[in-house]
C-alpha positions as a Markdown table, in Angstrom:
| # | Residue | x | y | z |
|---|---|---|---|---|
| 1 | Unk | -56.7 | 35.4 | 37.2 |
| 2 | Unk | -60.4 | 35.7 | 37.9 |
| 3 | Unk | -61.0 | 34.0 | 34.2 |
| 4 | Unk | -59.2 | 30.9 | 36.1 |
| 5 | Unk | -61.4 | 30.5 | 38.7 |
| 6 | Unk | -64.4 | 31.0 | 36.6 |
| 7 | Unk | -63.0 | 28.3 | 34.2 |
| 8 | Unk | -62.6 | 25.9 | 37.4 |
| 9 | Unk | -65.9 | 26.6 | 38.7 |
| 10 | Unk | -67.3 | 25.8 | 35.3 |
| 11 | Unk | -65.9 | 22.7 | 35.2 |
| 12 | Unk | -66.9 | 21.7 | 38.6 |
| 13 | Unk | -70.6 | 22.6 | 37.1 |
| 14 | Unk | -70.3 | 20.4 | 34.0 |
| 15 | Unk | -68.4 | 17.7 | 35.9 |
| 16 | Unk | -71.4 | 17.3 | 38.7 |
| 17 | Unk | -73.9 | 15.2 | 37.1 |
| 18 | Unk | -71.2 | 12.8 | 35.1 |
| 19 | Unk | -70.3 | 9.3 | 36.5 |
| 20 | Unk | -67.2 | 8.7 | 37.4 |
| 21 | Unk | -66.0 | 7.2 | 34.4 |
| 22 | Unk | -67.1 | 9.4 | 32.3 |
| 23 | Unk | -65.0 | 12.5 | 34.4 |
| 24 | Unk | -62.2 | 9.7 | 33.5 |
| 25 | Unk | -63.0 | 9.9 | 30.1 |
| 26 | Unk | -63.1 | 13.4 | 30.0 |
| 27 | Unk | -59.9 | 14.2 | 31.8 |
| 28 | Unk | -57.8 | 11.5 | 29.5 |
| 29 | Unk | -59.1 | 13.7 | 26.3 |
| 30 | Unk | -57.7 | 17.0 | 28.0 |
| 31 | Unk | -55.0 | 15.5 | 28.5 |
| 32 | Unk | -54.5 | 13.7 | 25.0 |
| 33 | Unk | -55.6 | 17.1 | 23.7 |
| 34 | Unk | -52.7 | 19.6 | 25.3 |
| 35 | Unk | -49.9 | 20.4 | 23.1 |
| 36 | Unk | -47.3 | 18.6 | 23.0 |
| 37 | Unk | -44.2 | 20.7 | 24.9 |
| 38 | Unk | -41.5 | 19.0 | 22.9 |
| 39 | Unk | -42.4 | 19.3 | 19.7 |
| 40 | Unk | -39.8 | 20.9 | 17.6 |
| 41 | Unk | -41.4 | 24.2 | 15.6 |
| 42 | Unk | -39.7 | 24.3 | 12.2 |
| 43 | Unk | -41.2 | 27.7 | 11.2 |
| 44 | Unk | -40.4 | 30.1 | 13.9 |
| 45 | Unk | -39.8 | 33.7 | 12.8 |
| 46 | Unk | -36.3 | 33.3 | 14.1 |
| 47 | Unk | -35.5 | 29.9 | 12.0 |
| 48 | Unk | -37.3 | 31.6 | 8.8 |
| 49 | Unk | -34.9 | 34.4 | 9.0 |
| 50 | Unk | -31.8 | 32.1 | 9.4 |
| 51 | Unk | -33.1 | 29.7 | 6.6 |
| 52 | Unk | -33.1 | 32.7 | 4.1 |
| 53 | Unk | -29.8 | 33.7 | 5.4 |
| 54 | Unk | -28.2 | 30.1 | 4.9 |
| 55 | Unk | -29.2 | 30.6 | 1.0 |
| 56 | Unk | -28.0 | 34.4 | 1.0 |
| 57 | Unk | -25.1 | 34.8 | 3.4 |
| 58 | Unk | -24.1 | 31.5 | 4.7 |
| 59 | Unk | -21.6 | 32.3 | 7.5 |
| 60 | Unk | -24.0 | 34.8 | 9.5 |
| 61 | Unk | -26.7 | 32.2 | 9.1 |
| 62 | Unk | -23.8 | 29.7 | 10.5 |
| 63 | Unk | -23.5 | 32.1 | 13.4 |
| 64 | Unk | -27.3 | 32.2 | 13.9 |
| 65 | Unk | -27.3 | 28.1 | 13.6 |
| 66 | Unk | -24.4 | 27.8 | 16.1 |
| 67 | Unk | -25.1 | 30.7 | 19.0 |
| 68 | Unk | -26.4 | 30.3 | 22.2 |
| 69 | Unk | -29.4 | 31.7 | 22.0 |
| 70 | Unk | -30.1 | 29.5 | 18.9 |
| 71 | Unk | -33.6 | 27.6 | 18.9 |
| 72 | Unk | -32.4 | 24.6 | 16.4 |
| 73 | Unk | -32.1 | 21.1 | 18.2 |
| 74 | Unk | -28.7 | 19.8 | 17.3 |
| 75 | Unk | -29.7 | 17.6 | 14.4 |
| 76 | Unk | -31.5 | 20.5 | 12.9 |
| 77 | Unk | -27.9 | 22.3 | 13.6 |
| 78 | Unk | -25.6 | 20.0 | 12.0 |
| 79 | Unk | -28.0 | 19.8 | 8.9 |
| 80 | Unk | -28.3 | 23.5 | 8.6 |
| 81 | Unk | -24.0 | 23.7 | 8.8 |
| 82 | Unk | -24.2 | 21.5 | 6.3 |
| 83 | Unk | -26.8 | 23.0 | 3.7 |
| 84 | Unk | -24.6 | 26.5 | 4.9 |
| 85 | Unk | -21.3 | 24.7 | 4.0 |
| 86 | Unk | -22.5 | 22.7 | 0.5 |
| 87 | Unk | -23.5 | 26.3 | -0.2 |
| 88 | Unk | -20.2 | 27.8 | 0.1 |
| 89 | Unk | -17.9 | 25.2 | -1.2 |
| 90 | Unk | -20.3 | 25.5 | -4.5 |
| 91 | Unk | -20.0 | 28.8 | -4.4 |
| 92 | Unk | -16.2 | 29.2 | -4.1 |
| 93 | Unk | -16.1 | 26.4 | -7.1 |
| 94 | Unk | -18.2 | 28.5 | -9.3 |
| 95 | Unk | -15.6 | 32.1 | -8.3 |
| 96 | Unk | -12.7 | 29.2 | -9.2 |
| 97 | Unk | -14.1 | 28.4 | -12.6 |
| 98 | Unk | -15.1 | 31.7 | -13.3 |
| 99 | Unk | -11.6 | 33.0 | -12.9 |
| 100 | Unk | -10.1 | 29.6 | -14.8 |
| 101 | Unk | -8.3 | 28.8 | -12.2 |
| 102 | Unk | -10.0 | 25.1 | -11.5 |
């Protein structure tokens, strides 16, 4: 907490001898500089997992896609069911022709 206050009192320091436009200027580019809180992070260790799962064992990576705690927006959801379902239904055509039954 103190490393908060220092950082404000800093500030104040470097902010003293500017214009006001130019604390303007400098407030605008923190600002345009934060991250942005909605941007959707494709590589999280939990959607890594679940990708390798969808190629491996599609219906748990289903469940991982579809459960609550899930952090996939809903496009990313309905494109992952359908990688996970394009990846059964090839892989139940392949047992079907193996078999000579299709």
């Amino acid at each position: 907490m103190a490393t908060k206050v220092e950082k404000r009192e800093d500030k104040r320091k470097r902010m003293d001898g500017l214009s006001d436009r130019q604390k303007h200027i400098i407030e605008l580019r923190e600002q345009i500089n934060k991250p942005d809180p909605h941007q959707v992070k494709t590589f999280t260790k939990y959607k890594i997992i679940t990708y390798i799962f969808n190629v491996l064992f599609p219906p748990y990576a289903l469940y991982r896609i579809w459960c609550t705690k899930s952090e996939f927006t809903h496009i990313e959801k309905l494109a992952q069911s359908f990688v996970a379902s394009a990846i059964l239904i090839i892989f139940i055509l392949l047992q079907l022709e193996r078999l000579n039954i299709f």
